[in-house]
N, C-alpha and C positions, 0 to 999 in steps of 0.2 A: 663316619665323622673323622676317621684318622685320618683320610686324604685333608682337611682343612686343616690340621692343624699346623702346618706351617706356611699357612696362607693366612694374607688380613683381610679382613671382610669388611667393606665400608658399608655402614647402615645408613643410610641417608633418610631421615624422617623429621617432618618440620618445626618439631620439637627435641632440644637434647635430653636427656635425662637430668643435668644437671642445669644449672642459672647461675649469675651472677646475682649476689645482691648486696647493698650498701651495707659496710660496716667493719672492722678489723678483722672479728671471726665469727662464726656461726656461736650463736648465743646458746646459752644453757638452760636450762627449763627453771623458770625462777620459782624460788624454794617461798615457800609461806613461813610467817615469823615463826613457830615452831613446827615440829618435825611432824608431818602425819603420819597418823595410825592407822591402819587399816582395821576398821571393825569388823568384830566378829558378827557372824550372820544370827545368835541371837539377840546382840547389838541392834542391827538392823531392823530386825524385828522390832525391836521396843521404840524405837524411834522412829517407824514407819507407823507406828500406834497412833502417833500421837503430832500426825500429821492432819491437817484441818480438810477440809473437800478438797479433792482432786481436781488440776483444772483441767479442759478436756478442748481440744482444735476441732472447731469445726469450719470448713471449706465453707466458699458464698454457697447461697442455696440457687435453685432455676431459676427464681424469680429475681434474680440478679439483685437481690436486698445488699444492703451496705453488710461494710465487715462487721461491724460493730452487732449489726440486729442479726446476723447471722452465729454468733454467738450464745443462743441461748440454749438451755439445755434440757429443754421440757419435752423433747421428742419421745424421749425414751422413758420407762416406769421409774428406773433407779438409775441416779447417776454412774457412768461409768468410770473405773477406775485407770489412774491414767499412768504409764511412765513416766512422764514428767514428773512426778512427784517424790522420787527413788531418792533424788542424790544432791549434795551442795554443790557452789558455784566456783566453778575454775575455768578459766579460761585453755583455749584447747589451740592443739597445733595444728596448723594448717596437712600437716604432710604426718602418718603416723610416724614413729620413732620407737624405739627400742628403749624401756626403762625396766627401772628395777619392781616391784613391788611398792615398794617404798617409796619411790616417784610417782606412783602412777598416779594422776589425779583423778580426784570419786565422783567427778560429776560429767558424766558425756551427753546427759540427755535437758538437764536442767535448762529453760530459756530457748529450749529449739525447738518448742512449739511456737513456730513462725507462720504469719496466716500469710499467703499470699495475696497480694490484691494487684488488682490495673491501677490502681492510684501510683506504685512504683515508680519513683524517677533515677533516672540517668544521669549521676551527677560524678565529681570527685571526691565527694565528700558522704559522708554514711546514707545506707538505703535507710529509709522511712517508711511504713505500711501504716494507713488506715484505718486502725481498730482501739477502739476505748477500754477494752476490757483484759486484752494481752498486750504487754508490750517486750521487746524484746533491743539488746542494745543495739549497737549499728556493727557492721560486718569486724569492723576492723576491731572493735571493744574484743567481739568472739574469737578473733586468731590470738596467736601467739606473736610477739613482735619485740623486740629489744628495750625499748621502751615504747611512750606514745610520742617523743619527738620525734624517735628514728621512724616509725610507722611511716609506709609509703603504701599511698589508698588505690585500692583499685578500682579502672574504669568499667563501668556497665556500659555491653552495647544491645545493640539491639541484633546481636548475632546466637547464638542459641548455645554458645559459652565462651568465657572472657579469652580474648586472646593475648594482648598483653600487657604488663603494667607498665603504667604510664611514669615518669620521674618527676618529683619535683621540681621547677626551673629553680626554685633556692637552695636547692642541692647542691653541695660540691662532691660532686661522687668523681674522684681521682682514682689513678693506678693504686695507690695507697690505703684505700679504703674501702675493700671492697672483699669479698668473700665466697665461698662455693655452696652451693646448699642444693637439696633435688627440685627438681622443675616439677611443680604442678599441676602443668599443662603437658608434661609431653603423656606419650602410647602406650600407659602403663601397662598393657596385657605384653607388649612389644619387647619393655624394657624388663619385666620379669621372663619373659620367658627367656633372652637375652643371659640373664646374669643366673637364670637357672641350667644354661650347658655349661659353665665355670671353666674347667681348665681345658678343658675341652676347644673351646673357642680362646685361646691364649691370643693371640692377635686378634686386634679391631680399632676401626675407626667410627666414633661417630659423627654425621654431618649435620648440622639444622641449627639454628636459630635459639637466642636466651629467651625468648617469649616475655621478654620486656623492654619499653622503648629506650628505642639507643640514641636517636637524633643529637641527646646532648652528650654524646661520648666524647672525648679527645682522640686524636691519635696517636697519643699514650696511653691512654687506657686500653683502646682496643687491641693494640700489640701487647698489652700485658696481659688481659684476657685471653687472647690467643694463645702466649704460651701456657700460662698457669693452664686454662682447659688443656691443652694437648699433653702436657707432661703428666696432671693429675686426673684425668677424667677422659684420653685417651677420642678428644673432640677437638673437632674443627668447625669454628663459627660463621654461620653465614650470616653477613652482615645487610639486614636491609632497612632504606628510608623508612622511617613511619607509616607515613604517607601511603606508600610502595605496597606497604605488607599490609592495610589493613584492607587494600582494593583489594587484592589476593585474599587475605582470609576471612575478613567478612563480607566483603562483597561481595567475591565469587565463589568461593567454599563453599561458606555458608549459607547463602542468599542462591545459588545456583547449583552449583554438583551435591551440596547435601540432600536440598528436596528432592532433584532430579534422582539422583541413586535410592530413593526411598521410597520412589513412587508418589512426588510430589510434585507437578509442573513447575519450572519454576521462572520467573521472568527475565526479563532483560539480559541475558550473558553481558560476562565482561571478561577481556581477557588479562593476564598477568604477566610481569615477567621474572617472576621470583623463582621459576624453574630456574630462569638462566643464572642468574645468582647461584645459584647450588651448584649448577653443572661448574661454573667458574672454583670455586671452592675445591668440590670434588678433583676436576683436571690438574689444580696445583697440586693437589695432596697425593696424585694417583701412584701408585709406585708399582713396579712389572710384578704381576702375579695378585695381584689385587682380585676381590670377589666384591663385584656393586648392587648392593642392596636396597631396594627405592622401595620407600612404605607409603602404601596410604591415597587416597585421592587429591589431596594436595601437590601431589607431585607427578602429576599423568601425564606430562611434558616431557619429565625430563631423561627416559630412557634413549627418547631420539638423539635428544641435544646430546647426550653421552655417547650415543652410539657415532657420530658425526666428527667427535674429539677425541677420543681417546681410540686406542689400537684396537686391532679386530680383536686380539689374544684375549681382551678383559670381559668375562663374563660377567653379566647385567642383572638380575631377576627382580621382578617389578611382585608385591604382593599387595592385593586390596582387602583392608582390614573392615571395610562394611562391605553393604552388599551391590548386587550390579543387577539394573532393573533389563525390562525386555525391549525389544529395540524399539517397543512403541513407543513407549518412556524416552529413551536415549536421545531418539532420532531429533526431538521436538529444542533439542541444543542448540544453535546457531554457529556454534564452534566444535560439531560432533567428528567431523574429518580430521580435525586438528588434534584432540583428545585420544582418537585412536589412531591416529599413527605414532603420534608420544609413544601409546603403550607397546606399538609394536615394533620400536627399537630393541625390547628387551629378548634377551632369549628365551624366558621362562617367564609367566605370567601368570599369578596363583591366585586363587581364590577362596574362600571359608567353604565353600559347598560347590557339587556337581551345578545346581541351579545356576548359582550366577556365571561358574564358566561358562556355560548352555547359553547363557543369554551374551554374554560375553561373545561368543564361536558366533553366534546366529545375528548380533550385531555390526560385527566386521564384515559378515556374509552379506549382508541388506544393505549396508552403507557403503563399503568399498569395493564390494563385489569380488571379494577376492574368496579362494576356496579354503573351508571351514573344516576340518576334518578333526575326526573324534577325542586326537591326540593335542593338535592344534590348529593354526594357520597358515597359508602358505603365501609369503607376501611375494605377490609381482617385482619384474626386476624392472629397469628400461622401460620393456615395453609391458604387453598386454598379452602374453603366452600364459601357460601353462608351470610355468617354473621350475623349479628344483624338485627331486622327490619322485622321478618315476612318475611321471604325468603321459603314461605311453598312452593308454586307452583314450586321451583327449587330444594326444598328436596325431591321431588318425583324421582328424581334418588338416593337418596339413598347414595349422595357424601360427607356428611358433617359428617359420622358418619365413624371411622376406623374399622379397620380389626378387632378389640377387644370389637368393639360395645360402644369406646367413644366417647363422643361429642370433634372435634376438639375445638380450642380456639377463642372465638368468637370473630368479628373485633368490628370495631364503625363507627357511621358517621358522615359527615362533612357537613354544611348545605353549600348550596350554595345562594346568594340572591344581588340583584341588587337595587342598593343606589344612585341614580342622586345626587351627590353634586349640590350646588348651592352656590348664597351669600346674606353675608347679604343686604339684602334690606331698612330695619330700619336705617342698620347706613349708608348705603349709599346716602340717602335720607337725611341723617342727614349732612353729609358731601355738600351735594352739596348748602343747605343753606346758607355753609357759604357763607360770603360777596367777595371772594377774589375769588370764583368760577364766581359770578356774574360778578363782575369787567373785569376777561377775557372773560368772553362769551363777553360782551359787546364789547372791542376793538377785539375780531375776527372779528364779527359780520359786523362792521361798516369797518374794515378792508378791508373784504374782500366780500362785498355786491356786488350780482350778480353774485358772482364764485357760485365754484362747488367745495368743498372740498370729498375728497375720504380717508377715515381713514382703519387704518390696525395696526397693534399690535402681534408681534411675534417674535420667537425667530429665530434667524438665521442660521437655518440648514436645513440642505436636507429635514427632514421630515414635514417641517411647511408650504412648498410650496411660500417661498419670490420668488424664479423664475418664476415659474409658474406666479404668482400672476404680475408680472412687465410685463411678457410677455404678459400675456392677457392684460393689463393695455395698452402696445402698441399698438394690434391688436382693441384697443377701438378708439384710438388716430387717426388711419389708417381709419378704416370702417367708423367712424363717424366723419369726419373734423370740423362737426359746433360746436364739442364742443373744438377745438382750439385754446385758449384762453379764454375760458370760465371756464375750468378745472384751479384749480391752481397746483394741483400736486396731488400725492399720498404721505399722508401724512405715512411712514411706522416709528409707536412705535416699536424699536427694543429693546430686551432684551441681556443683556450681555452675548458675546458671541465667536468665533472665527468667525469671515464671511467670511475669505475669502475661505471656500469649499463652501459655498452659490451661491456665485458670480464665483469661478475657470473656470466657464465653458463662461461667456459671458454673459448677457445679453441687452435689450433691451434700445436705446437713447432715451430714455424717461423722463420727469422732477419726479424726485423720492425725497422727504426729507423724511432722515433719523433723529428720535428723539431718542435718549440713553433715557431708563428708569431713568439711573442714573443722567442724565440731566433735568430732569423735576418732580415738586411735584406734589403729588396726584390732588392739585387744578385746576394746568393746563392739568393733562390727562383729569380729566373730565368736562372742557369747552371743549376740544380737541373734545371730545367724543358728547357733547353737539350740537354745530354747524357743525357738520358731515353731509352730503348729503346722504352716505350710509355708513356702516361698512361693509367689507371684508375679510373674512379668508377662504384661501384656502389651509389647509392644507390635505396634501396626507393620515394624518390617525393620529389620534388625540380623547382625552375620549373627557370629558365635557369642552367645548371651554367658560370657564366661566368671559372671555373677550367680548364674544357674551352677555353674560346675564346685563355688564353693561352700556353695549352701549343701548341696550332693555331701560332700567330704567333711562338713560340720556334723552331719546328721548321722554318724558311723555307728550312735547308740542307740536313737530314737527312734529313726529311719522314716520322719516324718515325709509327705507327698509332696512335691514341686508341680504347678499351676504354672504351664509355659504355653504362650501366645505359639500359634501354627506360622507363624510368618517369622518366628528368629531363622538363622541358620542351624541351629542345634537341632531343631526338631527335626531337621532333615535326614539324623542319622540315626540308626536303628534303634542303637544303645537310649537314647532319650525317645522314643517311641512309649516308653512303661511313666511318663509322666502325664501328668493328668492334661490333655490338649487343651486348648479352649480357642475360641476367633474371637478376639477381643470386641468386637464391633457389635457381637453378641452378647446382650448387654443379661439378659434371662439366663444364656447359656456360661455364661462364666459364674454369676451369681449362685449358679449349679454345681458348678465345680469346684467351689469357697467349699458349699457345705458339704461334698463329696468327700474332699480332703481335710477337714474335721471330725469327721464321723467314719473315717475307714480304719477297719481295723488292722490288727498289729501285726497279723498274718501277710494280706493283700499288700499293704506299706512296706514291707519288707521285703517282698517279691520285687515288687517297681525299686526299691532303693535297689537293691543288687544291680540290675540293669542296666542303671545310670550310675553306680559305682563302676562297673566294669568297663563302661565307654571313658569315663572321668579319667580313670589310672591308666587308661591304653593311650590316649589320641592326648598325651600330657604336652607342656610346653616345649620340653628339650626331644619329644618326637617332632614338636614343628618344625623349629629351627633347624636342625640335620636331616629331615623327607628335604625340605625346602634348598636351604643349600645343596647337599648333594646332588636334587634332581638340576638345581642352575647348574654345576659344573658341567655333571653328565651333558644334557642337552648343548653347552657350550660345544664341548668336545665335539659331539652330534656334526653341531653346525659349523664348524672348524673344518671336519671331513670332507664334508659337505664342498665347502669351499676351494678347501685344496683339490678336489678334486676336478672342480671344474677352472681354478687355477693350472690344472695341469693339463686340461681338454685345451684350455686358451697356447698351452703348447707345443700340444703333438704331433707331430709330422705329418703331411697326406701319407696316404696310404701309397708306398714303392712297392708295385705289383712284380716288378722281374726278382725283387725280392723274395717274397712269396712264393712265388709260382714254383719253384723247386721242392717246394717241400710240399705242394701241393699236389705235382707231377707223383710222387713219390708214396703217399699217402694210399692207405687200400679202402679204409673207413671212414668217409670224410658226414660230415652233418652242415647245413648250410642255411641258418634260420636268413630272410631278409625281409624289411619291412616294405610293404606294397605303397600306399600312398605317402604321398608328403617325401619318399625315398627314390622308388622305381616309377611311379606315379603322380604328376601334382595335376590335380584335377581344376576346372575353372570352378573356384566357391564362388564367382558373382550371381547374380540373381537368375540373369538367363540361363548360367549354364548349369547351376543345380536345378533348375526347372530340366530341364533336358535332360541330365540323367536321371530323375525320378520319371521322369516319361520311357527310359532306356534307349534314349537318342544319344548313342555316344559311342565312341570309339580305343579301344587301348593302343596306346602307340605300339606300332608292330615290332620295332626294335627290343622291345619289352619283352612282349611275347616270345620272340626267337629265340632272346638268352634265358630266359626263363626255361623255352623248351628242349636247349640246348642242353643245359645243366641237368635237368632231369633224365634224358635220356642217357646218361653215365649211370650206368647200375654202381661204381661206386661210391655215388649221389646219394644222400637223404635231402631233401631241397622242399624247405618249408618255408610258404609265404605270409606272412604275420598282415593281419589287417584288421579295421574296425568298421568296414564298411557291412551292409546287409546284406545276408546271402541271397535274399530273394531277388533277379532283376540284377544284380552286378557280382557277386562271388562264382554265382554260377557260370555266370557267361565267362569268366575268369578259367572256370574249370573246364569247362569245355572244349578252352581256346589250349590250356596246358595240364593235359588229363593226367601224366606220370608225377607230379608235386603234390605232394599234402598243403591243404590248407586251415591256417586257423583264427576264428573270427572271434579276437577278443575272449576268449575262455568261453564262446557261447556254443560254439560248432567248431568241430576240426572234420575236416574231409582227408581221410586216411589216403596213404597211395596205395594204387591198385595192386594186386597178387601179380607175383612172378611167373613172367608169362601173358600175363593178362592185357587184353588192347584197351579194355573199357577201364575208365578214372573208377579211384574207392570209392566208398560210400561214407554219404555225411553223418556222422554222429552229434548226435543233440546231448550239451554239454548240461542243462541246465533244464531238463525234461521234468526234473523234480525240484525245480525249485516254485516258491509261492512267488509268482509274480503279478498277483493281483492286486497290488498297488498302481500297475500302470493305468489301467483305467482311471483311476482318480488323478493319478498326474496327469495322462493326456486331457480331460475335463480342465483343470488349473491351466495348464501351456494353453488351450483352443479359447478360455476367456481372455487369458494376456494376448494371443494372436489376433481378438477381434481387434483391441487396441492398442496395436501396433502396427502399423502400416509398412507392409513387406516380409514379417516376420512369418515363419512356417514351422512346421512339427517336422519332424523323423524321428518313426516308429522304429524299433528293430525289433528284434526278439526278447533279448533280456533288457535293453534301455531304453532309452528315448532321447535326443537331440533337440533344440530349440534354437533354432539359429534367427534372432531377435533381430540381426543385424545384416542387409546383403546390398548393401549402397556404397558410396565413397566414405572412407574414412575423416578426410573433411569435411565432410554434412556435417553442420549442427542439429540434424534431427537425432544424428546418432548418441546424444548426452539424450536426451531424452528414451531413446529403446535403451541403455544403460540401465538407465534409472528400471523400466518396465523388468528387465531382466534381475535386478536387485531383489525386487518386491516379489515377483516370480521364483526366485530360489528359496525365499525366506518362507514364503507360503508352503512349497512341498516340502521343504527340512521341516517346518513347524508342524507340518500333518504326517508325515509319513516319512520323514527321515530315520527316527529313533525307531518308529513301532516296525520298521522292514528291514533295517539298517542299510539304509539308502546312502549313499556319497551325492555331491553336485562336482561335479568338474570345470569351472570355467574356464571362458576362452577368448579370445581377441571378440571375435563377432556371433558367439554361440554359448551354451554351455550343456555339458551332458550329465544325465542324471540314470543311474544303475546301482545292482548292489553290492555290497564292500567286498563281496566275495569271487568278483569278474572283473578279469582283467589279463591284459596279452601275459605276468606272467604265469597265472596258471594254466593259459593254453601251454606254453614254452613247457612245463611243469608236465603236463599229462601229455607231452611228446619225449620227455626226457626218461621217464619212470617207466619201471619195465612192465610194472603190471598195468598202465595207462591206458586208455584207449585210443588211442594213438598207435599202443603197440599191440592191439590185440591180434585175436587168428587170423580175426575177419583182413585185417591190414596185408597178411601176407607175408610179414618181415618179421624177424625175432628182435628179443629187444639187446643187440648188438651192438646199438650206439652208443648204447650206455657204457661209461667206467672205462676202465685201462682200455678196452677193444676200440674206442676212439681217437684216431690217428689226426684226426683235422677238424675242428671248428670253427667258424668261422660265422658270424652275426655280424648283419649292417643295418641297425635301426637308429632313431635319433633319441632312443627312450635308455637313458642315463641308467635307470636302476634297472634294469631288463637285464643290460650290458654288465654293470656290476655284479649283478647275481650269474650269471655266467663265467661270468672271472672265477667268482667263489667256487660254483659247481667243478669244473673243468682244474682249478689251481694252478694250471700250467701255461696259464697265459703269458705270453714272451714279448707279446707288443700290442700298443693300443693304434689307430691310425684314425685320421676322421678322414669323410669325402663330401663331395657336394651332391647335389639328386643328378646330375648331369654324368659326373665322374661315375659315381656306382655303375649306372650302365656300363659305362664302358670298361672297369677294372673288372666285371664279372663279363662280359663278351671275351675278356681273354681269359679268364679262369676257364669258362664254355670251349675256347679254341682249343687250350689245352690238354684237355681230354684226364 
């Protein structure tokens, strides 16, 4: 983290931390006509005596009865007791805040037993529910607000939480009147883990939006906003129409990339242009040495848009804070090509878990057909090659070079890498100190001695699983009667939201209290979380449930069990393995799990808590942010090299052979790698003519062969010819034609040269005689179904890989978007069976793509000719290994494989010139090296 700290880091996420809101200053927590006292906990007691029946929430029942009749309480022998009944009535602040003891107000739970119902409407004015028997006031009575004129109401939509507040048109909301307070709405896992690296991260900007409508702003206002955020809050506003921002985030967000990332189809796409608004913002603000930070699926656009404006120097890194489904999911997008090439502007692209990168890699791979590899992507340049990165094993067809013998336009790549958020741990620990944490533990406690409290925390939609979660909560209630009055509820922290498609369909008569986030301070979530029996999240699909991680860190005495849904990201990592699993969908199997984690003892609970203590304090906040940052700069760098490098190919001289030739003349030990096809070779790919050579009707140009046999015959010659074609039917005939050369086919086979002395060529050694390559069969099965449907398409077997050349027509055919498309679906199928269980690679290519294991490849042939104890150099070879180290007087490699060529630089360190040539030129610059002797 020391390299950033003299770097700013722009965080671009579509919420700021901070808002604008009406009013001169952030108001004060208004005090009650005399001072309160905080009673003592036998206090509590006596006045908890002498409290009347407890009232107790119950949810609609299946039989979808009104709210009203679903109220009654005769299910159960004895009334259950309820928290609602704890505390008096004060009104609560939206956003927790930091008080003293003596401020703190004693009532967090009173009135927040809110039933939900479908009767809900969407107005500007307070929500209303449907029930005779509870009533509760309207949203805006429960927050905090400066008075009830200044109260500015918020709009419900029907997005699956509020995006932004709407203004009043009788408002005169001027530069003058207005104020800073924290935003509601923005990433709060984001913005702590953020303000938990502290000085650490001295520079930053952040970019996104007040998530309250602006349409009636002046422009005075907004340049006053602009600067008050930028001076005090260290942000830059992006300013969008109303209109604008709610297509984007409830239309498309919400209504599409939400369900879709969740494993929900979702309909209609629509597209946005609120990326470009940011990118606009972001490029004014950008300053040299900048680090761009883009969070979140709302903004999958705009790495491109960035990448397209601002300099190459500015490192990008894109993180998605849910989760990323499989590309069956994905693909069903309408705007899925568009989506992922946003993403892959950025240079690093991080995810909560290996899964969703996985699905992420294997997405790209299916839809853009571009090559997925374990680290990352390799994006296509121009054209339709093999790209950047040492793609020699795929240049041995010979596809990355045109009709005129140029190198197409090379691509780049985008790192892929997996980032568990967490939290802070340090201030949470800090936080729980205080006195007014203690205070509630205490009156819980004594409160409710002998129960069984059952905590949850979630926001209320379809995909967080509140159904599910109430339903098994019943199926507990049912199966196990003796905890009937021993339960006091299910306590559910609900996050602001629309509930009533939650609840639309019915659920279960069960005593349920519902807590509003906005109804309760930090102090009392975590007593809340404190005196818990278990915590429970059953959500249907969900990244890092980092609601899970501070119940972990509450529980440091009691070491009560955690109830975590198999489909968060958390459960993905070992450390959360020791919590009790459940599939929420398993409505028996969770109801199992209720009572597992009530009834285990203090021994077992204690083992599991260590576990998920230990992942909790390892994989913390301010580890994310520095893995995260750091790895974007690293990989920047990466791809900077990268660059330059072939920045400096686009400048290097041909190859001046009278140049050379002297020190070649001169030389006693010379090593001479060249690569055979695509270099000394360009074979016909069209249809007829690899029919022809798989028949072995075909010819090497004889110019070929001569200097090839020229070179060889100079005993002080090593003269290795690099290729990826099949020994059987064309290497041989190769060796036959020029018996004094070693050959080497892709790390699979090298044919030694023969003993000194000797007329007869080496003998072929089998590189890969122990490797498992009994995957092939199943690939070749997979290719020979895609080849029934595909018309022209064929296999090539070799020894350790296989080739599928999908494609052998005119490049203008439009059939060829179609065998495209065959070949997408074709790579996604073998990575998804047998990529990871063999560690398989895909290579693509213009009209082909090959598929082998990670561990083959031209450079480990290069590799086990360089190595003394190789087989390459063994006895049988004939030659000692001489060419290795200082005894090497001349090297000299002519291939078109970038990282082959670079790792030779590195080996040898005394490279003195780089040169390119055309496949034409090479003949002839080594017919005079040949002449030369």
């Amino acid at each position: 983290m020391s390299s950033l700290r003299n770097r700013r880091v722009v965080i671009a996420s579509l919420f700021l931390p901070s808002t604008a809101v009406q009013g001169e200053s952030a108001p004060s927590t208004p005090e009650p006509p005399s001072p309160i006292e905080i009673p003592t906990t036998a206090a509590v007691a006596a006045k908890l005596s002498e409290k009347s029946k407890p009232a107790v929430l119950r949810a609609p029942a299946h039989s979808r009865q009104s709210s009203a009749s679903a109220l009654n309480l005769g299910k159960f022998p004895s009334p259950l007791k309820s928290i609602v009944d704890d505390l008096k009535d004060k009104s609560r602040n939206p956003t927790p805040v930091a008080r003293s003891p003596t401020q703190e107000a004693v009532n967090p739970f009173s009135r927040l037993t809110r039933l939900p119902s479908t009767n809900l409407v969407s107005t500007n004015s307070s929500t209303t529910t449907n029930t005779s028997r509870l009533t509760s006031p309207p949203p805006s009575a429960r927050r905090h607000r400066p008075s009830e004129s200044q109260a500015t109401p918020r709009l419900k939509r029907k997005s699956r939480s509020q995006s932004r507040t709407p203004m009043s048109p009788s408002s005169s909301f001027t530069s003058e009147s207005w104020h800073i307070e924290p935003n509601p709405h923005c990433n709060g896992g984001l913005k702590n883990a953020i303000d938990s690296v502290g000085d650490r991260m001295k520079k930053k900007l952040w970019v996104g939006t007040l998530g309250t409508a602006t349409d009636s702003f002046g422009e005075g206002l907004m340049k006053s906003i602009d600067r008050r955020m930028k001076e005090m809050k260290d942000a830059a506003v992006v300013w969008i129409p109303d209109a604008e921002f709610q297509s984007c985030y409830d239309e498309f967000c919400h209504q599409v990339l939400w369900p879709c990332l969740h494993y929900a189809v979702p309909d209609a796409p629509k597209t946005n242009s609120v990326n470009k608004r940011f990118a606009d913002t972001i490029v004014a603000n950008y300053q040299e040495g900048d680090i761009i930070w883009v969070n979140d699926y709302h903004l999958l656009l705009l790495p491109a848009l960035l990448r397209a404006r601002l300099p190459p120097t500015a490192p990008i890194g894109f993180f998605m804070h849910v989760a990323f489904p499989s590309s069956e999911i994905f693909r069903c997008l309408s705007v899925r090509t568009q989506l992922l090439s946003g993403l892959l502007g950025a240079d690093l692209v991080g995810f909560q878990t290996a899964s969703y990168a996985r699905h992420f890699r294997q997405t790209v791979s299916r839809i853009m057909a571009y090559e997925a590899l374990p680290k990352g992507i390799q994006v296509e340049g121009g054209g339709e090659g093999f790209g950047v990165g040492g793609r020699g094993e795929a240049r041995e067809e010979g596809e990355q070079v045109d009709g005129d013998g140029k190198k197409e336009k090379e691509g780049r790549f985008v790192d892929v890498g997996v980032f568990p958020m967490g939290i802070d741990v340090r201030g949470l620990h800090e936080r729980k100190q205080e006195l007014e944490v203690s205070e509630w533990v205490q009156i819980l406690r004594q409160r409710y001695s002998g129960m069984k409290i059952i905590v949850g925390r979630d926001k209320l939609d379809g995909i967080q699983g509140v159904r599910q979660k109430i339903q098994a909560f019943e199926a507990f209630l049912d199966r196990y009667p003796e905890f009937q009055g021993k339960v006091c509820g299910l306590i559910q922290v609900a996050l602001q939201t629309t509930e009533s498609n939650e609840f639309a369909g019915g659920v279960a008569d069960v005593p349920v209290v519902f807590l509003h986030t906005q109804d309760l301070t930090f102090s009392q979530y975590l007593a809340l979380l404190t005196v818990g029996d278990a915590f429970i999240v059953t959500s249907l699909r969900e990244g890092m449930a980092l609601r899970t991680h501070e119940f972990v860190e509450c529980q440091d005495r009691t070491h009560r069990p955690l109830i975590l849904s198999e489909f968060t990201g958390s459960y993905s990592y070992s450390g959360f393995r020791s919590c009790i699993a459940i599939n929420p969908w398993d409505t028996r199997g969770t109801a199992n799990a209720i009572q597992q984690a009530l009834t285990m003892s203090d021994e077992e609970a204690l083992s599991r808590w260590e576990d998920l203590h230990n992942h909790v304090t390892t994989q913390t906040a301010q580890a994310f942010v520095t893995s995260f940052l750091n790895r974007c700069v690293r990989a920047h760098g990466e791809h900077m090299h990268s660059h330059s490098d072939l920045t400096l190919a686009e400048t290097i001289p041909t190859l001046d052979v009278p140049r050379v030739l002297p020190r070649y003349k001169h030389s006693q030990k010379r090593l001479i790698l060249v690569d055979f096809e695509g270099t000394l070779w360009r074979r016909d790919l069209s249809r007829e003519g690899l029919a022809k050579m798989l028949r072995g009707e075909f010819e090497f140009p004889p110019e070929v062969v001569e200097v090839l046999r020229r070179l060889g015959e100079d005993k002080r010659n090593d003269v290795w010819l690099l290729s990826g074609l099949p020994v059987k039917g064309i290497m041989e005939k190769v060796a036959s034609a020029v018996p004094k050369i070693g050959i080497a086919e892709n790390g699979c086979f090298i044919k030694t040269k023969p003993s000194r002395g000797a007329s007869s060529g080496g003998e072929w050694i089998n590189m890969v005689s122990n490797f498992n390559l009994t995957w092939k069969s199943a690939c070749l099965e997979i290719l020979n179904y895609f080849t029934e449907r595909t018309p022209g398409s064929f296999v090539e077997e070799r020894e350790a890989s296989v080739v599928w050349r999908y494609w052998t027509g005119d490049a203008e055919d439009p059939d060829r978007q179609w065998a495209r498309r065959q070949a997408a679906e074709a790579q996604n199928h073998i990575f998804d069976s047998l990529g990871e269980r063999y560690g398989l690679r895909i290579i693509p290519g213009r009209n082909s793509f090959l598929v082998l294991p990670n561990n083959v490849s031209r450079s480990t042939a290069v590799g086990a000719i360089l190595h003394p104890g190789g087989p390459a150099r063994s006895n049988n070879a004939g030659r000692a290994a001489w060419i290795v180290g200082s005894d090497m007087d001349f090297l000299m490699a002519i291939s078109s494989d970038e990282k082959l060529l670079r790792r030779l630089n590195e080996f040898d360190g005394r490279a003195d010139a780089r040169w390119k040539l055309g496949p034409v030129d090479a003949v002839k610059a080594l017919e005079q090296f040949g002449k030369a002797g």
